[in-house]
C-alpha angles and dihedrals in degrees: 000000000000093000088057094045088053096047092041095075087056100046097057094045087055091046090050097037091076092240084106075077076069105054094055098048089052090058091043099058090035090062092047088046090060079046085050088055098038088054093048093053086048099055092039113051100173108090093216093052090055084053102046089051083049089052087050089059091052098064108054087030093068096052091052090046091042104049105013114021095051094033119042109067098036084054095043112036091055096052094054103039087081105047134069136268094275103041088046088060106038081047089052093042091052090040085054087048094051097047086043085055113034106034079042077062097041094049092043082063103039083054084055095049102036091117093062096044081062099068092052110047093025101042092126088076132069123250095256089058092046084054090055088045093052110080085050097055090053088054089045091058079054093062101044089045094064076038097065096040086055095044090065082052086050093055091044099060089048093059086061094039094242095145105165098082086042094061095042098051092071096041087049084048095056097037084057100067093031084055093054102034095054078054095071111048124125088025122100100238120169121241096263087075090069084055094052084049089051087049091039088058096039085051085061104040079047094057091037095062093037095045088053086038089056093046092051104056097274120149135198098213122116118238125203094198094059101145107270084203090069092056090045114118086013101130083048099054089037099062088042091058095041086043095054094044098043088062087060094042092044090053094049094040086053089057089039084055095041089050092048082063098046127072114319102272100047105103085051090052091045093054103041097034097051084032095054090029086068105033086124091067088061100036090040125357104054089041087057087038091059092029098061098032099087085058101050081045092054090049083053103161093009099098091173086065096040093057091051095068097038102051087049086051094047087056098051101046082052097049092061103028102058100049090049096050095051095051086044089056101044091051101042088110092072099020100062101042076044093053106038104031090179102064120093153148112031094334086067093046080057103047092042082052100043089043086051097053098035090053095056081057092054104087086057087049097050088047080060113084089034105057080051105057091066097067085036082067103046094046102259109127089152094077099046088047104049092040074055094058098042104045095039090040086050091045094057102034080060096044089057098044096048099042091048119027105020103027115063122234108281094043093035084108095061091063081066081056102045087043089057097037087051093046081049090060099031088055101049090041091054089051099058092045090057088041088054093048084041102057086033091055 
């Protein structure tokens, strides 16, 4: 009695707050994005062209999560909380200018040099495949790049708690592609199709934040007195941020690469099995994470406090995510060929068994953003980032190791889902050793 009626307080805040906006459109686009993979799988028969337009996705999508999804808002929001109408305006309006500018140039080069990406990040697949991805990838860059624009509207009406437009952006984003893609079936279209549908949705995730920027006060204009305070320390914060991501997006590059090198089928597995393994960290986990964080930073230094909410926080994650999981991994079996209709054959078998394995791990991985956010509030990034390097090193050293020198062939995918599930427990379990030396000390 006494745990629901501590739990209960923060649940209805969160419900009141306008983040449960959120929450829906979390579930909503995570139920188009498993359309959106249904439809690909129907348009595109061949199992190793699924995998090579997963592998496409691959390439522009860790740049934007390297330098703008993990980056912006956490830059932004803090620099503006503390200034007035006016200077949050004119800092917004020169944020939305530099990220206009610099990741403009960023993705100008990587268009360039798409050829030579390629062979990074598709080297499982022989030159004459990477030429047929190509065109893909560079359309790809297209979409990231209206990504990441909106993404600086995005943080801006957050800033203001306006989170309806927030929460329709991504939805808008994913029914997009979902629209022009179920237009197409039935029809032989080439991969670059799949390119025009990403631009199509980022177009509209793009419109959806501008046009809730422009009804709530924002401007376009450049200002030249824009508070130098508020950009002070920002280089710093900024490759502490990228550092700290591009342990996670190096991690999931490298199983991408191993399965590249794996059955046809196996990319395909890899994406939709860890994706849909860890659907609960974007429907749950990340919502409390960024729910709770403005209290454990308001507790900055009372560690007493701090541990009170986070320890209310832990048991609920844990209340609703074991249960869930084990049910999830009893009836894979019949959720996944329910899900996804258009897997089958052996790529179905892999996906069913990596979902299985990745979704045991979930309640661990769930456990994750929220344990850091406590030494995120208190201004230790170095923790969070070295547990990073050494669960998700661990994780693919492991996963290496398993799908190409101890499982044979058939079953070889499974070792990139035993890696992840292992970095998902290492890294929990690290966290609450350094929690335990951190509210000892």
């Amino acid at each position: 009695m006494e745990f629901w009626r501590s739990i209960t307080p923060p649940l209805l805040r969160l419900w009141q707050s306008g983040g449960v906006w959120l929450l829906v459109s979390a579930g909503v686009s995570k139920v188009l994005g498993i359309v959106r993979d249904n439809l690909l799988l129907s348009l595109y028969h061949d199992p190793h062209t699924v995998d090579a337009i997963f592998t496409a996705f691959r390439v522009p999508d860790f740049f934007f999560a390297l330098l703008i999804s993990g980056t912006v808002a956490s830059l932004l929001l803090p620099r503006v909380s503390a200034l007035g109408e006016a200077e949050q305006r004119q800092c917004t309006q020169s944020f939305l200018w530099g990220v206009i500018l610099l990741f403009g140039v960023v993705v100008g080069v990587a268009i360039v040099l798409a050829p030579w990406l390629l062979r990074v990040f598709a080297s499982g697949f022989t030159p004459a495949e990477q030429l047929q991805i190509l065109p893909l990838v560079r359309l790809l860059f297209g979409s990231v790049y209206l990504l990441a624009v909106s993404s600086v509207f995005s943080a801006s009406l957050q800033q203001q708690h306006h989170y309806g437009w927030i929460s329709l952006s991504p939805v808008l984003y994913t029914g997009g592609i979902c629209l022009l893609l179920s237009r197409a079936l039935g029809t032989d279209v080439p991969l670059a199709y799949t390119g025009v549908a990403a631009i199509t949705g980022a177009g509209l995730h793009l419109l959806a934040t501008v046009l809730g920027y422009r009804l709530h006060g924002g401007g376009f204009g450049w200002s030249w007195r824009t508070p130098l305070s508020a950009f002070m320390g920002f280089w710093k914060d900024f490759s502490q941020r990228v550092a700290n991501g591009s342990v996670f997006q190096v991690n999931y590059t490298v199983d991408i690469l191993i399965a590249q090198h794996l059955v046809a089928g196996a990319v395909t597995a890899t994406s939709i099995g860890i994706n849909t393994g860890h659907v609960l960290l974007s429907l749950l986990a990340y919502p409390v994470a960024q729910y709770v964080f403005p209290h454990l930073t308001r507790a900055q230094g009372n560690f007493t406090r701090q541990w009170s909410v986070l320890r209310r926080t832990l048991q609920l994650l844990l209340l609703l995510t074991v249960p869930v999981c084990l049910v999830a991994a009893v009836l894979s079996p019949w959720l996944i060929p329910a899900v996804f209709r258009s897997l089958t054959g052996p790529t179905l078998t892999a996906t069913v068994q990596i979902f299985t394995i990745v979704v045991l791990s979930l309640p661990f991985a769930c456990c994750i953003p929220v344990l850091s956010r406590l030494f995120l509030a208190n201004n230790d990034a170095r923790t969070p980032l070295r547990i990073s390097i050494i669960a998700l090193g661990t994780g693919s050293l492991l996963s290496l190791l398993l799908s190409f020198f101890v499982l044979p062939e058939p079953s070889a995918v499974l070792g990139i889902a035993m890696g992840t599930a292992v970095a998902n427990a290492l890294s929990a379990l690290l966290y609450a050793w350094h929690l335990r030396r951190y509210l000892l000390a």
